[in-house]
PDB file of N, CA, C and O in Angstrom:
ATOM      1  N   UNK A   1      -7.032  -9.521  -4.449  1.00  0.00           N
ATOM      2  CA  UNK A   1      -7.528  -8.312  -3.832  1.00  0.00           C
ATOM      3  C   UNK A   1      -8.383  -8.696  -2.632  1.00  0.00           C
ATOM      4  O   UNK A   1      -9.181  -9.629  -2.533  1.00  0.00           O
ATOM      5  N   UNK A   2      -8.029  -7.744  -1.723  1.00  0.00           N
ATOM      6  CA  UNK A   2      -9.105  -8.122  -0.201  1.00  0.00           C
ATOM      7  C   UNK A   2     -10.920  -8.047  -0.047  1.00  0.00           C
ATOM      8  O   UNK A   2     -11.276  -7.082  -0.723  1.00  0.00           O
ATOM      9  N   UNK A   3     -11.829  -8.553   0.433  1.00  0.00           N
ATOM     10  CA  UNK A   3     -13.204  -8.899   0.422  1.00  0.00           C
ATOM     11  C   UNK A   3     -12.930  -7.425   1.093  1.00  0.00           C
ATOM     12  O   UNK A   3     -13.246  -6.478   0.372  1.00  0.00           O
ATOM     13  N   UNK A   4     -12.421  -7.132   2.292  1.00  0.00           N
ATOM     14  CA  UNK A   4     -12.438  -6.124   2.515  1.00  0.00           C
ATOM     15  C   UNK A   4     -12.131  -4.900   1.697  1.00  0.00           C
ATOM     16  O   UNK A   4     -11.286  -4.755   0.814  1.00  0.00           O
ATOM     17  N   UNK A   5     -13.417  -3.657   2.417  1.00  0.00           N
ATOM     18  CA  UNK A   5     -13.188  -2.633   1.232  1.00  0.00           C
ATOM     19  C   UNK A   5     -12.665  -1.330   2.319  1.00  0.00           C
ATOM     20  O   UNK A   5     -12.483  -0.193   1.884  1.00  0.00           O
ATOM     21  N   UNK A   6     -12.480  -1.659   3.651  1.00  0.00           N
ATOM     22  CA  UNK A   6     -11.740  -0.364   3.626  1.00  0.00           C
ATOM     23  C   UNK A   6     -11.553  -0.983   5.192  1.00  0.00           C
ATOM     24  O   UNK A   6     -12.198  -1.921   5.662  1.00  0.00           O
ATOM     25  N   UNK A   7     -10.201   0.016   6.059  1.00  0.00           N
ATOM     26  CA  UNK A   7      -9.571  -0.064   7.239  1.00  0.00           C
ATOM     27  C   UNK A   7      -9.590   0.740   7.940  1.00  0.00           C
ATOM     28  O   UNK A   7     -10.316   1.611   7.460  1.00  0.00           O
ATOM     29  N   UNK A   8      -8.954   1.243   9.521  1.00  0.00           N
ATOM     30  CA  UNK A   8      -8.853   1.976   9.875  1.00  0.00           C
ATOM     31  C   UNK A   8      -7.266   2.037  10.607  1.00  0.00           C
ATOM     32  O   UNK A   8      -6.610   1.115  11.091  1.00  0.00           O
ATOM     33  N   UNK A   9      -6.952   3.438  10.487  1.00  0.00           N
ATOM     34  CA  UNK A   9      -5.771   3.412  11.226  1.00  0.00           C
ATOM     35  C   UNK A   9      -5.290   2.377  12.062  1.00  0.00           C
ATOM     36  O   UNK A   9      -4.484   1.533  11.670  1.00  0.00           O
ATOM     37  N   UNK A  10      -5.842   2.427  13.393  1.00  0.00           N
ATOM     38  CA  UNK A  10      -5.310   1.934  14.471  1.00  0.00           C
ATOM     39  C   UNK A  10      -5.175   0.765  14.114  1.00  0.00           C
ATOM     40  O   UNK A  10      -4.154   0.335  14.651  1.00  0.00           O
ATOM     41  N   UNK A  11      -6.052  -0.645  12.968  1.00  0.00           N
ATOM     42  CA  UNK A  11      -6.274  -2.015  13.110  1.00  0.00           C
ATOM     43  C   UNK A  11      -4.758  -2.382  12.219  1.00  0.00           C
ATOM     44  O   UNK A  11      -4.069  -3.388  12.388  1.00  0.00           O
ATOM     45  N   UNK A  12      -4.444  -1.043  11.065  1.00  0.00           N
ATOM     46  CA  UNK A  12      -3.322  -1.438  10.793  1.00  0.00           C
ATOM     47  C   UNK A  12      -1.834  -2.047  11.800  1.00  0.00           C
ATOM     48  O   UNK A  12      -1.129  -3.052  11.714  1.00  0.00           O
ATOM     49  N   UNK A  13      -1.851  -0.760  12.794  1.00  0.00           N
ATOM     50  CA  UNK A  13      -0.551  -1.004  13.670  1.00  0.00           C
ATOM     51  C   UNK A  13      -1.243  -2.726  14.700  1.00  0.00           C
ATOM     52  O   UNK A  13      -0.461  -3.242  15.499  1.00  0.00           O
ATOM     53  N   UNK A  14      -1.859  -2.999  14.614  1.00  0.00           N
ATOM     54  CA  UNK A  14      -2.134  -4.444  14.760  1.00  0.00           C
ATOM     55  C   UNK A  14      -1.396  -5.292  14.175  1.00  0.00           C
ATOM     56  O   UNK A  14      -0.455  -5.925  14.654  1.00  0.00           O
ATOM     57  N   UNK A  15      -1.950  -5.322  12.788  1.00  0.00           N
ATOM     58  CA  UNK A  15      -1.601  -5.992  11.632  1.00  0.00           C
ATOM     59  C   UNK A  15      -0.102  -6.002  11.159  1.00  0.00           C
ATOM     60  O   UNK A  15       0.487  -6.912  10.577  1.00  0.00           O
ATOM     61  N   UNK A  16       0.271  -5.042  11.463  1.00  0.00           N
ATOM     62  CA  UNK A  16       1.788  -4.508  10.344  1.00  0.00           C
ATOM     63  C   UNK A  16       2.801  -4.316  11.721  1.00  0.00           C
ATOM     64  O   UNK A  16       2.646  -3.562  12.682  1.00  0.00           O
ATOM     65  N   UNK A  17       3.815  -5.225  11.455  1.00  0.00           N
ATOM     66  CA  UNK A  17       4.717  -4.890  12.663  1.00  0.00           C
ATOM     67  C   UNK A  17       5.709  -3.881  12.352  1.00  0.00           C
ATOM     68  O   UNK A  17       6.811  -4.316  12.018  1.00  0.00           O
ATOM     69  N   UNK A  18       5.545  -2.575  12.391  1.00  0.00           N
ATOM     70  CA  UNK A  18       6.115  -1.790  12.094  1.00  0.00           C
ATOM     71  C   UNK A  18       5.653  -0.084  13.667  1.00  0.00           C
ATOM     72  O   UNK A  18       4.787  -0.168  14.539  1.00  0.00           O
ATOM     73  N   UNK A  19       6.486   0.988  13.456  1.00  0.00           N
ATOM     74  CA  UNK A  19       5.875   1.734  14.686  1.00  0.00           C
ATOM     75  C   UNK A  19       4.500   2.652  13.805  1.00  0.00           C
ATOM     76  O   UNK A  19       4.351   2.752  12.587  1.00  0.00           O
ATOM     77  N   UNK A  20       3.854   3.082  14.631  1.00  0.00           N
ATOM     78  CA  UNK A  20       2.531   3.645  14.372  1.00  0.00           C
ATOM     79  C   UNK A  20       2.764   4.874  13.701  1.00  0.00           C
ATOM     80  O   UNK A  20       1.886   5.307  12.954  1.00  0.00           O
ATOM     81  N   UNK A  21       4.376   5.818  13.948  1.00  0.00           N
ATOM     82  CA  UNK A  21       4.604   6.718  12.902  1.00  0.00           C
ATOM     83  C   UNK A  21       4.952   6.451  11.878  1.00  0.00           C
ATOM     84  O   UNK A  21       4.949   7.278  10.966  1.00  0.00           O
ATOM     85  N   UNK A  22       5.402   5.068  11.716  1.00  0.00           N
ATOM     86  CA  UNK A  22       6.263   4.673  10.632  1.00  0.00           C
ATOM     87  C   UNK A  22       5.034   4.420   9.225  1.00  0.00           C
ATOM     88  O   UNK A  22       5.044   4.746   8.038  1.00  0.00           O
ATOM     89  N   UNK A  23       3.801   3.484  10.338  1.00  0.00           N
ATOM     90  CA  UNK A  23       2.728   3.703   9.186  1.00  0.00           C
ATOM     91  C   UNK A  23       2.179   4.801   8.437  1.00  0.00           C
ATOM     92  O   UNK A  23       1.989   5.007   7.239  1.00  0.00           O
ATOM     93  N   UNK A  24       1.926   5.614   9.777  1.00  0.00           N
ATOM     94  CA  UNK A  24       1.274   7.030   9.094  1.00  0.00           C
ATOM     95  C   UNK A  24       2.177   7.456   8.103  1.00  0.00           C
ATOM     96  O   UNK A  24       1.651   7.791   7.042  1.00  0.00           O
ATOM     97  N   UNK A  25       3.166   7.514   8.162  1.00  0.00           N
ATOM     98  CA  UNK A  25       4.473   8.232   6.663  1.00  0.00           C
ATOM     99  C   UNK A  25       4.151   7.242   5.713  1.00  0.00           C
ATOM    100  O   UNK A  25       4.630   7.493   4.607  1.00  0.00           O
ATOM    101  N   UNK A  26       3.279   5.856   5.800  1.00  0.00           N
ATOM    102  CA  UNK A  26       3.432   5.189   4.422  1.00  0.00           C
ATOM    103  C   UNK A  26       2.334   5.731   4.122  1.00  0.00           C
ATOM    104  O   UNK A  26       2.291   6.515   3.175  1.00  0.00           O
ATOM    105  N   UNK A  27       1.155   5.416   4.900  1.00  0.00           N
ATOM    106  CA  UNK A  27       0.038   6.166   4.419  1.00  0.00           C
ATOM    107  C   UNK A  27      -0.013   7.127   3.848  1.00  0.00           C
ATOM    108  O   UNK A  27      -0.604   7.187   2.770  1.00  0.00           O
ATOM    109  N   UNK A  28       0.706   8.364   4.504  1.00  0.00           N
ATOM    110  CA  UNK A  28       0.470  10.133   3.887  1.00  0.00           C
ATOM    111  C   UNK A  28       1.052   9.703   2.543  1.00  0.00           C
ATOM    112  O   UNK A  28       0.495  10.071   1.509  1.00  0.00           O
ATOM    113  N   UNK A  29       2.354   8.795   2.505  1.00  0.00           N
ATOM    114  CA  UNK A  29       2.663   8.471   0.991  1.00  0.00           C
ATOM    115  C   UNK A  29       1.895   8.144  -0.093  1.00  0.00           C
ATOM    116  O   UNK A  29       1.904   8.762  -1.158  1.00  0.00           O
ATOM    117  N   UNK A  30       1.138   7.048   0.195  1.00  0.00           N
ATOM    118  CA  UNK A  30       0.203   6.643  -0.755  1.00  0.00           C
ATOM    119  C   UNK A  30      -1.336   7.536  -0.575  1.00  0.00           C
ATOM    120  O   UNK A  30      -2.210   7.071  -1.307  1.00  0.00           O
ATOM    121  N   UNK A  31      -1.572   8.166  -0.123  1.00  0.00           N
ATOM    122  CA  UNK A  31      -2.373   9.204  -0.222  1.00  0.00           C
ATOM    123  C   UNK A  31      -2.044  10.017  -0.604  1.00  0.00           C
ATOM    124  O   UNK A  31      -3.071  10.615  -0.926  1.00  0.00           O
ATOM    125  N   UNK A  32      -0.921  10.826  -0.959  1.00  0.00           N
ATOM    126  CA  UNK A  32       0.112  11.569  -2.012  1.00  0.00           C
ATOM    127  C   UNK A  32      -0.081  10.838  -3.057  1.00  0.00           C
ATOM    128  O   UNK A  32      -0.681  11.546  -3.866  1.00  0.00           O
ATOM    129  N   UNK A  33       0.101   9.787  -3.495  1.00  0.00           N
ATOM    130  CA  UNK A  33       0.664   9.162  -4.564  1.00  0.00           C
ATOM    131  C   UNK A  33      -0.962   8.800  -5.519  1.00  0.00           C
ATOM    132  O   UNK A  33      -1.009   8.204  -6.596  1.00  0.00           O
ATOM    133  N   UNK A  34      -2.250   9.399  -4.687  1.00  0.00           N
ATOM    134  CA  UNK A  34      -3.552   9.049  -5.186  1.00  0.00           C
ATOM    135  C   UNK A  34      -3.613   7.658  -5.091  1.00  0.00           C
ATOM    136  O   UNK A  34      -4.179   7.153  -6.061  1.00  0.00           O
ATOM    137  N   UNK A  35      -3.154   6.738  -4.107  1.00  0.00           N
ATOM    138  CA  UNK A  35      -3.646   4.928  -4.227  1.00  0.00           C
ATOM    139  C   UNK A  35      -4.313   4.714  -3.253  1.00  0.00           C
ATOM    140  O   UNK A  35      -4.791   3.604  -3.016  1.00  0.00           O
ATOM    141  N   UNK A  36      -4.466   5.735  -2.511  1.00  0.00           N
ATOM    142  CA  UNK A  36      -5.949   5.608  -0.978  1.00  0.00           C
ATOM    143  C   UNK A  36      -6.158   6.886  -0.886  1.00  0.00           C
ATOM    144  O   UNK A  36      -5.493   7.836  -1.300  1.00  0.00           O
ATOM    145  N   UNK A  37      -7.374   6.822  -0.169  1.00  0.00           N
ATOM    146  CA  UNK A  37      -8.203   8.178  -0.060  1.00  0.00           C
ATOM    147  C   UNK A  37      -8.305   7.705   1.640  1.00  0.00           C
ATOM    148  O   UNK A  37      -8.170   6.630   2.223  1.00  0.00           O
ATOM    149  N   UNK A  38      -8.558   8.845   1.993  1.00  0.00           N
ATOM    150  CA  UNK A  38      -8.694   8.945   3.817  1.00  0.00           C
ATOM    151  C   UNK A  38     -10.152   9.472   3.858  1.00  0.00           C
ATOM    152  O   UNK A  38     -10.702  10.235   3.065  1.00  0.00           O
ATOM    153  N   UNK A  39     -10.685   8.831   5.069  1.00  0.00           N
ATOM    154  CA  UNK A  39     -12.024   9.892   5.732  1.00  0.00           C
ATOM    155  C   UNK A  39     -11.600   9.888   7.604  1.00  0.00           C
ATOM    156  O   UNK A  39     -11.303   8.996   8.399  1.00  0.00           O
ATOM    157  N   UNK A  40     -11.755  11.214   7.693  1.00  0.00           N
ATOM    158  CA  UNK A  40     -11.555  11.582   8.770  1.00  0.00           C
ATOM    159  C   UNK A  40     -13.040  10.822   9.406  1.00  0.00           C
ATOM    160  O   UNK A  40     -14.146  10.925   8.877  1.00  0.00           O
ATOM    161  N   UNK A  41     -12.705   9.996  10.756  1.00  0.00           N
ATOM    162  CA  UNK A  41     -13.797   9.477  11.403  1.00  0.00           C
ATOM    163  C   UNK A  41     -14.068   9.515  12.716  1.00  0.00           C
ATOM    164  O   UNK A  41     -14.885   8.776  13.267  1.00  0.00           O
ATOM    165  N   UNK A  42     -13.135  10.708  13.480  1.00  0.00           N
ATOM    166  CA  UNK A  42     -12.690  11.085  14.633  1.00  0.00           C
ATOM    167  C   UNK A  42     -12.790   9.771  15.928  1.00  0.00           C
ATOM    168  O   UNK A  42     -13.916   9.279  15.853  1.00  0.00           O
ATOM    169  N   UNK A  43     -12.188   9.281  16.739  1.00  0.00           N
ATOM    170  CA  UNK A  43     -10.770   9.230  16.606  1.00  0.00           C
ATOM    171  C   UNK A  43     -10.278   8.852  15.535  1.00  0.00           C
ATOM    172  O   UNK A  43      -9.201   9.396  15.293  1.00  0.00           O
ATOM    173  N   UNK A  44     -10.687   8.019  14.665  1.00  0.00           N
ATOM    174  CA  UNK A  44      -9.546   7.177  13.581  1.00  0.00           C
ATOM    175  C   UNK A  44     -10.354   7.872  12.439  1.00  0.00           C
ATOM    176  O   UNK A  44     -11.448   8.433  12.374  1.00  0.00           O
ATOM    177  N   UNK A  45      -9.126   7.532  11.383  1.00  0.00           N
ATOM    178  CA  UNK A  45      -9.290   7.595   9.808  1.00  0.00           C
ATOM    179  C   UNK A  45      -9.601   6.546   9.137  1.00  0.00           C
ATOM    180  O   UNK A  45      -9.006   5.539   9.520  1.00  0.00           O
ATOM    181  N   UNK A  46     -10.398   6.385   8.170  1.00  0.00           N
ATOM    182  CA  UNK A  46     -10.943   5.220   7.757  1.00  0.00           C
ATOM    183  C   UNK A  46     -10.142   5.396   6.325  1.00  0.00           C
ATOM    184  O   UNK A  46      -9.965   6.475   5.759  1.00  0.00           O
ATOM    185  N   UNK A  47      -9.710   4.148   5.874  1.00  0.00           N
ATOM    186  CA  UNK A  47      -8.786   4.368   4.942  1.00  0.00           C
ATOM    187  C   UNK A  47      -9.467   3.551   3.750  1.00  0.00           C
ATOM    188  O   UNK A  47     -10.203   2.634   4.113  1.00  0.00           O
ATOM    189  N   UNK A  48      -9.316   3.769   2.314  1.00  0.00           N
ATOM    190  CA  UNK A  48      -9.558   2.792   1.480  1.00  0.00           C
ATOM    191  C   UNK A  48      -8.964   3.016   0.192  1.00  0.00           C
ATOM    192  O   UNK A  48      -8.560   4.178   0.214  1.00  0.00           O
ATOM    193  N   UNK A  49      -8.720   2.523  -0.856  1.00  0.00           N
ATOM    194  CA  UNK A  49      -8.119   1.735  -1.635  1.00  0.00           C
ATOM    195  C   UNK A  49      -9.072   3.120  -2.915  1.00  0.00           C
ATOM    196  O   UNK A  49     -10.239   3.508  -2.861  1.00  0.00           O
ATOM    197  N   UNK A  50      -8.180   3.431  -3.709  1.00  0.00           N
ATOM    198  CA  UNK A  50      -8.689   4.481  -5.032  1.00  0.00           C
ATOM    199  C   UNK A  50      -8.436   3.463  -6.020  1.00  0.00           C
ATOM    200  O   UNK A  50      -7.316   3.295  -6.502  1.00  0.00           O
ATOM    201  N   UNK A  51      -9.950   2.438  -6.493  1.00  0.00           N
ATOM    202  CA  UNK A  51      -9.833   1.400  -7.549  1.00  0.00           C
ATOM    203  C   UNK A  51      -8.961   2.054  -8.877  1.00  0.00           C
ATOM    204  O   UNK A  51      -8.034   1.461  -9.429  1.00  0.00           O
ATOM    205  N   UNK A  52      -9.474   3.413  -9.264  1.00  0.00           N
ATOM    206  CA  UNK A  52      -9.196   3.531 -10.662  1.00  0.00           C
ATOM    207  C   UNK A  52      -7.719   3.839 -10.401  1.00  0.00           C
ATOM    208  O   UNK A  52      -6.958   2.998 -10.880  1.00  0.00           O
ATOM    209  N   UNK A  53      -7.103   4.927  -9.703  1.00  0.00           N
ATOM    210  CA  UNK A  53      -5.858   4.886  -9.593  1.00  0.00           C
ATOM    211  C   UNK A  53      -4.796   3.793  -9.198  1.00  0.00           C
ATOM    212  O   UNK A  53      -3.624   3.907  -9.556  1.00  0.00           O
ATOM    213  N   UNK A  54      -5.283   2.642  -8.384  1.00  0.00           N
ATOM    214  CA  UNK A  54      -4.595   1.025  -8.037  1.00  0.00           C
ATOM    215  C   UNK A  54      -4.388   0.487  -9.889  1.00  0.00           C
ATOM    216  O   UNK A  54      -3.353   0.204 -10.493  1.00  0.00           O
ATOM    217  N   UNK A  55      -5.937   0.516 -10.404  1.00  0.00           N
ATOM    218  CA  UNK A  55      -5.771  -0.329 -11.492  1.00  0.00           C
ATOM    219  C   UNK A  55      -4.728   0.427 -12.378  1.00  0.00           C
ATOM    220  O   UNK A  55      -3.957  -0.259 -13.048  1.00  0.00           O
ATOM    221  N   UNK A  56      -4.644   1.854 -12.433  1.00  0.00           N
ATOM    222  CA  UNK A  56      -3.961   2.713 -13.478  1.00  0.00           C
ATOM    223  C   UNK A  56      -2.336   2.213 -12.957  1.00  0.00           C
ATOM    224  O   UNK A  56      -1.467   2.115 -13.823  1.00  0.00           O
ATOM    225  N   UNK A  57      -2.087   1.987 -11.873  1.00  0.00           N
ATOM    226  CA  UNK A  57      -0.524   1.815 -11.249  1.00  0.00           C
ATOM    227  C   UNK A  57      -0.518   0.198 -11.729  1.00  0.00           C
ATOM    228  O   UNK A  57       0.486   0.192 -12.441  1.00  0.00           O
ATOM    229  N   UNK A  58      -0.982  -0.999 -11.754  1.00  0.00           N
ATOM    230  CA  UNK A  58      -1.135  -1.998 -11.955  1.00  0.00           C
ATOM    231  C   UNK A  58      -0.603  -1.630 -13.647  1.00  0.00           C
ATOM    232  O   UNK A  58       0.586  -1.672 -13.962  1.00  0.00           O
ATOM    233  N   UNK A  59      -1.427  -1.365 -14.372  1.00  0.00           N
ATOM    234  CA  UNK A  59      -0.962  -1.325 -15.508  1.00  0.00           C
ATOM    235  C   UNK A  59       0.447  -0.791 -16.310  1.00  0.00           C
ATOM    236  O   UNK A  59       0.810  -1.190 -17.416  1.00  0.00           O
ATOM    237  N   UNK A  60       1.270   0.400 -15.306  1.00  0.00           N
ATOM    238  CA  UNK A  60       2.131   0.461 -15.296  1.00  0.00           C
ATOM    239  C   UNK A  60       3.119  -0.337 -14.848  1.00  0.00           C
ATOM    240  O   UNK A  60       4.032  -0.695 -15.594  1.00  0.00           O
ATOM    241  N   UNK A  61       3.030  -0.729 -13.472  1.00  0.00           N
ATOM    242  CA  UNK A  61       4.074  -1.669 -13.268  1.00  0.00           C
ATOM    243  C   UNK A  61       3.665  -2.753 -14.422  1.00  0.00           C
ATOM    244  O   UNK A  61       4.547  -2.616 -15.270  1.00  0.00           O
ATOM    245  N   UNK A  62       2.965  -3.534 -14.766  1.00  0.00           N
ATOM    246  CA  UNK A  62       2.912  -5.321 -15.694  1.00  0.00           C
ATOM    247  C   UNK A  62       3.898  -4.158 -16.741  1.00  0.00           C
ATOM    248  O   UNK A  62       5.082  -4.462 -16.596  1.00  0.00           O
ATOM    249  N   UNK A  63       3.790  -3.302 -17.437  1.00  0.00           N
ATOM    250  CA  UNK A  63       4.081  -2.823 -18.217  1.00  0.00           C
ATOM    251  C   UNK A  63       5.988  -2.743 -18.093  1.00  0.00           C
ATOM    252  O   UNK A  63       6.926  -3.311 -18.653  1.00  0.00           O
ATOM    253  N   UNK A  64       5.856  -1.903 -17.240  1.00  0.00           N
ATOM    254  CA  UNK A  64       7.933  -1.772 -16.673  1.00  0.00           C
ATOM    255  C   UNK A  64       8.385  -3.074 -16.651  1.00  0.00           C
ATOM    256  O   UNK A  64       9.404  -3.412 -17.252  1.00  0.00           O
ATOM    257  N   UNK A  65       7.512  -4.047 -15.821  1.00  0.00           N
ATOM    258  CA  UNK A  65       8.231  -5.668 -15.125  1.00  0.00           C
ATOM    259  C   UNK A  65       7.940  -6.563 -16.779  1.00  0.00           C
ATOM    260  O   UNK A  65       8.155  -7.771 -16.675  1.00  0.00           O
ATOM    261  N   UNK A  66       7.562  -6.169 -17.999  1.00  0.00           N
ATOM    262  CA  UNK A  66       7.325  -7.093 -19.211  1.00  0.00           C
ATOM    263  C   UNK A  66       8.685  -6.588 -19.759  1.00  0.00           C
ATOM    264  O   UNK A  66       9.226  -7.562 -20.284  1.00  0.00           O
ATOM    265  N   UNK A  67       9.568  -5.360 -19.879  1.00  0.00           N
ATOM    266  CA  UNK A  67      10.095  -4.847 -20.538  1.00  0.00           C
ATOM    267  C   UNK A  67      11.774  -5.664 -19.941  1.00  0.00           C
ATOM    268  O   UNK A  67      12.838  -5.351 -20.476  1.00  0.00           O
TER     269      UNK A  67
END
């Protein structure tokens, strides 16, 4: 898991070679899916990581990938 505890939009399309809409649709995904929470921080969104819901998905997948 990262020292870092949270990101912002824009440093992703840095990081991730992918297009800048392409991120936002993963994002809105996993912010759908409850595994990040957003704060609006005008210009950017500050993004971070929902521990209890990561650990609750963690336990499902070890669970599917043992079977």
């Amino acid at each position: 898991m990262s020292a870092q505890s949270c990101c912002f939009n824009g440093d992703l399309t840095v990081i991730i070679p992918l297009a800048k809409s392409s991120i936002s649709q993963h994002l809105k995904s996993l912010k759908e899916a409850g595994l990040i929470q957003g704060e609006i921080m005008p210009p950017k969104i500050k993004y971070y990581l929902n521990n209890e819901n990561w650990a609750e998905a963690a336990e499902l997948f070890e669970t599917l990938f043992k079977s």
